[in-house]
N, C-alpha and C positions, 0 to 999 in steps of 0.2 A: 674588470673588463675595461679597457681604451675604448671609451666609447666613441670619442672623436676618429680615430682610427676607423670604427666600422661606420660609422656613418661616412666620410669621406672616402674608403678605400673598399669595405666588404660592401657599400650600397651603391657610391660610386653618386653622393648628391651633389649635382652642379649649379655653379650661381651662387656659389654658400659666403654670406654675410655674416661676419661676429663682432655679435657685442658682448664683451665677457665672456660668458659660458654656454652664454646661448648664441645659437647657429640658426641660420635663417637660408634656404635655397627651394631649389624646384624640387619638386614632390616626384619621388621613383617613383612610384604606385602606374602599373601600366594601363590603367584605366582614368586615369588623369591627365591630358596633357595643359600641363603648366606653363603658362608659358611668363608669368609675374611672381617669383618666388613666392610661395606661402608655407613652407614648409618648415616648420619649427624644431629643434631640439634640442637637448642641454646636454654639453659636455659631462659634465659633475653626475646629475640622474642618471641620464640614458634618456628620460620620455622625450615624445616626439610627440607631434598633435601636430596635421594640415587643416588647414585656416580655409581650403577650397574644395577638397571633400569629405573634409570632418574626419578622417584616420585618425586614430590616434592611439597610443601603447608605447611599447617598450620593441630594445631589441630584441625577442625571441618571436612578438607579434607581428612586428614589420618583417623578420626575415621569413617566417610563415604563411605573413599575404603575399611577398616576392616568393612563395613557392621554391625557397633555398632547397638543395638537397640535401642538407645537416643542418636543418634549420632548429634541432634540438642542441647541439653545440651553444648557443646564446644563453638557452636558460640558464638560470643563477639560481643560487641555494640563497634561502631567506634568512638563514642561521646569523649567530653574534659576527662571524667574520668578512659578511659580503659589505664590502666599501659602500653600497647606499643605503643598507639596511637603517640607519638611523636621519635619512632623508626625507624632510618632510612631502616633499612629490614623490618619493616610492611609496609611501608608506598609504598612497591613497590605493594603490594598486598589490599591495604585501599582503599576504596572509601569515597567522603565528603557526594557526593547526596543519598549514599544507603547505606540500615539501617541493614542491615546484611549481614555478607561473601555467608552467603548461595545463599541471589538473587543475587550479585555478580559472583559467581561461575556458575550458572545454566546460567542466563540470556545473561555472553557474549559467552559463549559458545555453545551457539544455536545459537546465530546470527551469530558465525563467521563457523560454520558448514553451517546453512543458508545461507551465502553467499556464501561461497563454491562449493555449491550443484549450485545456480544459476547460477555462473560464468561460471564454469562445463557447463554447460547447454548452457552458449550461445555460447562458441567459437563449439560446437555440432551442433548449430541449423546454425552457417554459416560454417563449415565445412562438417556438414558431420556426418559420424562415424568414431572417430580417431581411430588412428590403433597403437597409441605409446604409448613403455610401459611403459610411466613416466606419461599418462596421467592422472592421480589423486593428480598430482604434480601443475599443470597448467589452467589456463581459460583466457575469455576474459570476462572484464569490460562494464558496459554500456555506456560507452564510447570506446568502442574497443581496451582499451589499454590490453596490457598483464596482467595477475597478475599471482605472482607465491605465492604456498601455502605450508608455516611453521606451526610447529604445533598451536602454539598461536596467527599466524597473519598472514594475506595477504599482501605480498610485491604488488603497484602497478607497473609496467615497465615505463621507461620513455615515452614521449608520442611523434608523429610523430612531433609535434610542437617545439619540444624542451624544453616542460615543465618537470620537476623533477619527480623524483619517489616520492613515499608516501605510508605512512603503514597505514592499516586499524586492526584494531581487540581491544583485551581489553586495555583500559587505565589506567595508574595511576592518582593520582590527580592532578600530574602538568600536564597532559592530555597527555602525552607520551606514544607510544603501547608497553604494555610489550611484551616481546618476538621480539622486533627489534631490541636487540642488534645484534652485528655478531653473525651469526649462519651458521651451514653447510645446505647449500641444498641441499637435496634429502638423508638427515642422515640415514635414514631408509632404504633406500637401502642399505646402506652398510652389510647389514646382508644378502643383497641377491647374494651378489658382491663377485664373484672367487677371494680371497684370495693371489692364488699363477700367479696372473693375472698383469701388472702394475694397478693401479688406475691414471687417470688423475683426474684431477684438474683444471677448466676452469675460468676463469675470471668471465663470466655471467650465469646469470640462465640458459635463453637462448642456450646456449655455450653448456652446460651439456643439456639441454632438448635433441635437433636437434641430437646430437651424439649419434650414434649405439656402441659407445664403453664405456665400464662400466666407470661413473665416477662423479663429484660432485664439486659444487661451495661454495662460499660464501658469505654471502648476501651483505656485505660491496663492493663490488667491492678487486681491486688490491692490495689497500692499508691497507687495514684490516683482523686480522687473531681472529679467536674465542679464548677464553681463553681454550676451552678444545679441544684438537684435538687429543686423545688420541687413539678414534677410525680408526684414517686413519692409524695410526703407525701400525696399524695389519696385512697392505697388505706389500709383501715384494717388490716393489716395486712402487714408485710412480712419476708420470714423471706430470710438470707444465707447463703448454701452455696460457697463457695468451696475451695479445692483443700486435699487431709487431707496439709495439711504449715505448718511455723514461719508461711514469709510469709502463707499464706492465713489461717491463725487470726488472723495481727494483724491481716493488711487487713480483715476481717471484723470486729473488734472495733472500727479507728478509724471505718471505718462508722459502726456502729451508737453510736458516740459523737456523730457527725456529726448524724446522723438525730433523734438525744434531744436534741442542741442546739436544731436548727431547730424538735423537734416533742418538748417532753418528755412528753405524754400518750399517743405515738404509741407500740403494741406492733410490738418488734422482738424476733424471734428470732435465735440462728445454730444455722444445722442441726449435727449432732454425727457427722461418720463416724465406724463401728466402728474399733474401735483396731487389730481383727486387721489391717485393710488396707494395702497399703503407701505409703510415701512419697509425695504428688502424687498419689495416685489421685485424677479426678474424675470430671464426670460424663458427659464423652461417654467415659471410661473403661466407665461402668459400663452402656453401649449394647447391648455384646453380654448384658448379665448379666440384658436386660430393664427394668434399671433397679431391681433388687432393691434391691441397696443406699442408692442415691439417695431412694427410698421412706421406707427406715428411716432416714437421717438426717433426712429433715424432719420425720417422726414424733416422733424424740426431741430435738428443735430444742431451744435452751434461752431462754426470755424473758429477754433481755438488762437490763439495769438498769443506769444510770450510778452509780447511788448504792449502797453497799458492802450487803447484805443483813443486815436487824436481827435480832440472835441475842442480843438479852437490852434488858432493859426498861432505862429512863430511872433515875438515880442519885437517891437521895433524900436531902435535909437540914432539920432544922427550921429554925423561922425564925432563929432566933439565930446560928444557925452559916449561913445564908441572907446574913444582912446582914452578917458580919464576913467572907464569903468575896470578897464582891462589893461592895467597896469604892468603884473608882475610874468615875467615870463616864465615856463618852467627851469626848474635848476638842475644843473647837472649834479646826477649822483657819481659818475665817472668823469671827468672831463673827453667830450667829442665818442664817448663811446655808447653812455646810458643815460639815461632823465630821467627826472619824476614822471609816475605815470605813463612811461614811455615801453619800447618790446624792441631787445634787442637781439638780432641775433646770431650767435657763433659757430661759425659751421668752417667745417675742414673734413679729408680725409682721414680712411681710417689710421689707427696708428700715429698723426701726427701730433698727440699730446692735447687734443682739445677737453679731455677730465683734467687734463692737470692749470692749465690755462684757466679752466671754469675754475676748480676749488681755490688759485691764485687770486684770483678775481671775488671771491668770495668772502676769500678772509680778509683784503682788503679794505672791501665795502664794511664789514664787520666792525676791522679795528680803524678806520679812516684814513689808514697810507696809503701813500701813493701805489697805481699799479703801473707796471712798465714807465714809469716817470709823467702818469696821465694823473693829476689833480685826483683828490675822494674825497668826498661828502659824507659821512659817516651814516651807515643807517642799518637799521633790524634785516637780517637774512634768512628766510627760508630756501635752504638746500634739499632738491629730490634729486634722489639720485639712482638713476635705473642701468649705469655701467657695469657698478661696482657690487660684489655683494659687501656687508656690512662689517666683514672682519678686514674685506680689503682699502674698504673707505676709511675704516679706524687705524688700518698702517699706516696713509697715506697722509691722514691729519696728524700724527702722533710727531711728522716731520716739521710742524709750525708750533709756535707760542699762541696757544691758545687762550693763555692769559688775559692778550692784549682784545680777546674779541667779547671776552666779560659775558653779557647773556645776551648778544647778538648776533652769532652763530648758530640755530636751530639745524638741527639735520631729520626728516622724517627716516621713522625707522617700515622697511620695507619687508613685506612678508614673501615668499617664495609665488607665492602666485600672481603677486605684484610686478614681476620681473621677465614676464612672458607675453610682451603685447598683448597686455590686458588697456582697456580704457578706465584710465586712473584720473581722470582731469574734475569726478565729480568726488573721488577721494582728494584732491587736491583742495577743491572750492571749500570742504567738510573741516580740513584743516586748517585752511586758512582762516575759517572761523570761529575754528575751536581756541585758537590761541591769539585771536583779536588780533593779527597783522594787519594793520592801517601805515598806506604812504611805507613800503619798507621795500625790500626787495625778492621776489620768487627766481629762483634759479633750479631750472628743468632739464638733466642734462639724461635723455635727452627726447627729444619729441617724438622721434622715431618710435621704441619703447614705450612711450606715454598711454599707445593708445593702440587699437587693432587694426583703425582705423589707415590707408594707405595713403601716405602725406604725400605723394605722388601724384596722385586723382587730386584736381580742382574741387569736384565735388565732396569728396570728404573731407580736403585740408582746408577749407571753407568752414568747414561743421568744425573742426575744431579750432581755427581763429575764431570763428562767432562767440567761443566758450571764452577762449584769452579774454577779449573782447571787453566779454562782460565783466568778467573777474575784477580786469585791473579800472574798469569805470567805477565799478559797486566799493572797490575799497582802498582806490590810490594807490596801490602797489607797482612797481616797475617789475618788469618780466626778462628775465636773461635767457631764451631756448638755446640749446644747444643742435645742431641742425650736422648735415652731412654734403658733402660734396657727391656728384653723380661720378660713378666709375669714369674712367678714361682710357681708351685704346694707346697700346704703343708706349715707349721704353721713357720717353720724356715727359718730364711734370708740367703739366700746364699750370698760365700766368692762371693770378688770381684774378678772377670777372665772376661778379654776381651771374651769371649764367649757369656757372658750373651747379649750383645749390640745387638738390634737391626739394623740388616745392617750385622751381619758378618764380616768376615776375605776381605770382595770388601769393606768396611770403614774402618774396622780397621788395613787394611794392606794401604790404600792409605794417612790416618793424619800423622803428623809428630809425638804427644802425643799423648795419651789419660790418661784426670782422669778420674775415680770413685768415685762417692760417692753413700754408703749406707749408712739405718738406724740402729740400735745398738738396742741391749737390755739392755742396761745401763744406758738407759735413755732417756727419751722424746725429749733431746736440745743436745746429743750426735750423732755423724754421724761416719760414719768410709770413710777415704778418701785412695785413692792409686793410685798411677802413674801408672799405667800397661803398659807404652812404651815411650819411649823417643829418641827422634832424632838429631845427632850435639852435644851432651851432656853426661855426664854418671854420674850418683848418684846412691850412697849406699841405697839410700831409695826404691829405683825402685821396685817393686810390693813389698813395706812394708805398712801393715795399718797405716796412721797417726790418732790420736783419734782429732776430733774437737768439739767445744763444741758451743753453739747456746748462744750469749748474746744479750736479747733481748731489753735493753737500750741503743744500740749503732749500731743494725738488722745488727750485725757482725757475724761471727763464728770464734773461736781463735783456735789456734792447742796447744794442750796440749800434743805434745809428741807422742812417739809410742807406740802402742798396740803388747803388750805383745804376745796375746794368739787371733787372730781375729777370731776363732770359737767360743771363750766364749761369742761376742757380738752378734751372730748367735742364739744364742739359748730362747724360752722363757720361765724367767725366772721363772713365777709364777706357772710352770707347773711342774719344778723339786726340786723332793724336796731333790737333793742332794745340793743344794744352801740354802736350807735353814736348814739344819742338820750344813755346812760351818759358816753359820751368828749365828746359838746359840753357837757352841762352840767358834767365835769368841767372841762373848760377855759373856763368862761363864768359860773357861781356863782361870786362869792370868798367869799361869807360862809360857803361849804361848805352849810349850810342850806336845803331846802326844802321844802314843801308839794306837794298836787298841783294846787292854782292852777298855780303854775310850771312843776312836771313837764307841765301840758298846753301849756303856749304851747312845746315843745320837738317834743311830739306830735302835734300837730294838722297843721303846717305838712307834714308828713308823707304827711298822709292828709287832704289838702284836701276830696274829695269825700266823707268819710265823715260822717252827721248828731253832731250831739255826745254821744248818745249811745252812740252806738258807741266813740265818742275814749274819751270814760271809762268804760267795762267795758276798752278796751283798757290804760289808766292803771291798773287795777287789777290788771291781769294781770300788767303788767313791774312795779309794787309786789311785788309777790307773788315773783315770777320774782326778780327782781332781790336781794328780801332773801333768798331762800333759797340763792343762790350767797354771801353776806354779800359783794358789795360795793357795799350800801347797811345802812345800820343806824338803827332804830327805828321807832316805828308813833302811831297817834291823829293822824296825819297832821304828822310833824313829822319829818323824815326825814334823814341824815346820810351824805356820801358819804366812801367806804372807801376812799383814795386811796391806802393800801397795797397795797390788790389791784387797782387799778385800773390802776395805774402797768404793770404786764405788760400787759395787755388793752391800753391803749392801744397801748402797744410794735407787737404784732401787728398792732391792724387799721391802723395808720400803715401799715406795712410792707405791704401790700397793695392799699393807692389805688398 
């Protein structure tokens, strides 16, 4: 199946974003209105997942919830020949025994509804009528054990004997239930939960059931945090009470480390039980006691803080012993574009070559040549890379002498679920400490990707500078993001101004650089590049276009110098036809000299029907026009053609008849 096809044409998604293979737009789904794309899918898979109301499947389930009228036409045979069958994201949603998504889809979702309904049913028939308002959440087993109920599977509770928990609901082929990763319990509550209220946090299902005060677990125990926990950052307060023993203090503490990453403004507590109690006491412990103790621990909660508490003031020196302490300034690792310690960052439009720019810039730092003719400093590189998949980043390297970069080339190898606006920045921190990069370089292309997180919003792209932040203070590492230009109305490229960027003046007042690159109208392998900030350094070149040019037997870009005139590359050129009035008198003056006698028997033939006076206000205008691009020179009507700049221009519009 062209899955790119039906997502774009049989679903009709708009606003759609690609990076790679993955597609990013507004969510069809007619009980959504979208109005900030979240809507994810992968060309190569098929799967889709929306990031705004949790949809998530393949083509036969998306055309099923749009209520297609042949919305069985989508389904695929899971046999040796279907092109994703050996795809590690089909294969969370494949069965080997059943022969189509459809009895898949239908069949376990009745049984685990069915069992549901039953469990329901018996802790009913030996209670009672429950009277709690999480009861749709919970049952008993036929065996009497607990079970608590997520949406794709039933957790069992461990059992009086001491046997394990276990999941029951749909399987994959290695016979795993999906939907048992960590996940929050009682997630759907959260839309029923006072906002300006704290939210607790409990260690056990359990924990969260018994409790009269609004709140939520999840399913891992202590030690385990969901990849997306985006939803709990909405309450302004949230306080964590996990069990009065070693692992519960730490999973409580990496919590609330987690939660200051995503949200360092956000107040988190950890509740404090009495010291008298004992070991593992918690809170459906403290049930029979009324819940006294549970009271007094959230009472004496303690405001958690990632940052070590200030117990005495800032160190003071005069200036003289100021200026002989602080000697050495930082060094550049790029000349005018990166420094030690520093975040720089590269952002352009799509399409304009910023993967290839990055991994130039990469191999450079690597083996200590020059890039684009900027000075390099040789240093250790860690490359992530969320563009490309891994066969396509191995062509793309296969194009340099990797010789020269010895063991200072790392590339992290990325797994498929890596590659889906997942938040990867604490798999990032993991490896940068697994392989001891001190003072080197991290190159993240690109931030967007990095995380689920929407670098759009202040408030989240905050939460994730906070993380850069730390990183490159805790281990001297300089930081290269790769970043994005914001869309643009209308047929002409805009100049390069830090405004255009994605993220705002909260990124680009927090990098030490930022380049630009855009694309050109002078040509398909032409870009237009520009330093727009520079930090520890100062160049004459600083928001000047540099013109680079795309050599693609060497998958280089070389700088050929500065642009003149970088409106003129702004413009397209097959549409005006004062460029091309420009290119016949260049090739048709030899004495290079004109007037506008001349210039009009060029114009006129043009605009036969137009009176002559109109011919000449229009002569004045591409006078005008034409010398302020300078590729005409002088005035008093005596004019000279600039066949230095001109010679490009031609090049392009040739290339376009």
């Amino acid at each position: 199946m062209d899955y790119r096809y039906f997502y774009e044409h049989h679903v009709g998604i708009k606003k759609i974003k690609y990076t790679g293979d993955q597609g990013l737009g507004r969510c069809p789904l007619p009980n959504h209105a979208d109005r900030n794309p979240s809507f994810s899918f992968n060309n190569k898979s098929g799967l889709c997942k929306c990031f705004g109301c949790g949809f998530e499947g393949n083509p036969y389930l998306l055309a099923k919830e749009l209520k297609f009228k042949n919305f069985k036409q989508f389904i695929e045979p899971l046999g040796k020949h279907s092109n994703n069958s050996n795809s590690p994201e089909y294969k969370t949603i494949s069965r080997a025994t059943i022969d189509s998504v459809q009895s898949i889809e239908v069949l376990n979702k009745e049984e685990i509804e069915s069992l549901k309904k039953r469990y329901k049913s018996n802790i009913i028939k030996r209670d009672g009528n429950i009277a709690i308002s999480k009861h749709d959440y919970f049952g008993l087993d036929d065996n009497e054990r607990m079970v608590f109920f997520y949406p794709n599977a039933i957790k069992h509770h461990k059992s009086k004997d001491g046997k394990p928990p276990y999941w029951e609901g749909q399987k994959d082929k290695d016979g795993k239930v999906i939907g048992s990763h960590c996940q929050i319990y009682l997630e759907h509550k959260l839309d029923e939960y006072d906002k300006s209220k704290p939210l607790i946090i409990y260690e056990g299902e359990l924990d969260a059931l018994i409790s009269t005060i609004q709140g939520i677990s999840f399913s891992h125990g202590c030690s385990s945090i969901p990849d997306n926990i985006s939803k709990i950052l909405e309450f302004e307060t949230i306080i964590i009470i996990y069990d009065n023993d070693e692992p519960g203090r730490k999973g409580a503490r990496k919590l609330a480390e987690r939660i200051k990453a995503e949200s360092p403004t956000k107040k988190v507590k950890i509740a404090n039980w009495n010291e008298s109690l004992p070991d593992g006491y918690d809170v459906s412990d403290d049930f029979a006691n009324h819940f006294e103790e549970f009271d007094k621990a959230i009472v004496n909660a303690t405001e958690f803080n990632s940052h070590p508490p200030i117990k005495e003031g800032y160190t003071i020196m005069n200036a003289t012993q100021y200026v002989t302490t602080f000697t050495k300034p930082p060094e550049f690792i790029i000349e005018h574009i990166l420094i030690d310690g520093g975040v720089t960052l590269l952002s352009g439009t799509d399409g304009v070559g910023k993967t290839w720019i990055n991994l130039q810039m990469a191999f450079a730092i690597a083996n200590g040549e020059d890039f684009l003719g900027f000075k390099v400093n040789q240093r250790k590189v860690l490359l992530v890379q969320y563009e490309l998949s891994s066969e396509q980043l191995s062509s793309r390297l296969k194009q340099y002498d990797l010789i020269k970069t010895g063991e200072n080339l790392n590339i992290a190898i990325l797994k498929s679920d890596d590659m889906v606006f997942s938040d990867s920045w604490s798999k990032i921190e993991k490896t940068i400490d697994d392989i001891g990069l001190k003072n080197g370089v991290v190159m993240v292309d690109n931030i967007y990707t990095s995380t689920s997180s929407d670098v759009s919003n202040n408030h989240e792209l905050k939460s994730l500078l906070f993380m850069v932040d730390k990183l490159k203070r805790n281990t001297g590492n300089a930081f290269c993001l790769v970043g994005h230009h914001n869309k643009q109305d209308g047929e002409r490229e805009p100049l390069l101004t830090k405004n255009l960027i994605t993220g705002g003046k909260t990124l680009t007042n927090y990098v030490s650089n930022v380049i630009q690159i855009g694309n050109s109208s002078m040509g398909a392998d032409v870009r237009r590049m520009k330093i727009t900030k520079t930090r520890d350094s100062y160049t004459d070149i600083e928001n000047m276009p540099i013109r680079l040019e795309w050599n693609p037997e060497e998958c280089l870009f070389i700088k050929k110098g500065v642009i003149s005139n970088e409106v003129l590359h702004t413009f397209p050129l097959k549409k005006q036809w004062e460029f091309k009035v420009l290119i016949e008198m260049a090739d048709t003056i030899e004495e290079n000299y004109f007037d506008r006698k001349r210039l009009m028997t060029f114009i006129t033939p043009l605009f036969p029907e137009d009176n002559p006076d109109t011919n000449y206000k229009r002569g004045t205008r591409w006078l005008t026009k034409m010398t302020s691009f300078g590729l005409i020179i002088g005035s008093g009507n005596r004019y000279e053609l600039n066949h230095e700049e001109i010679k490009y221009l031609e090049k392009e519009v040739n290339q376009e008849k």
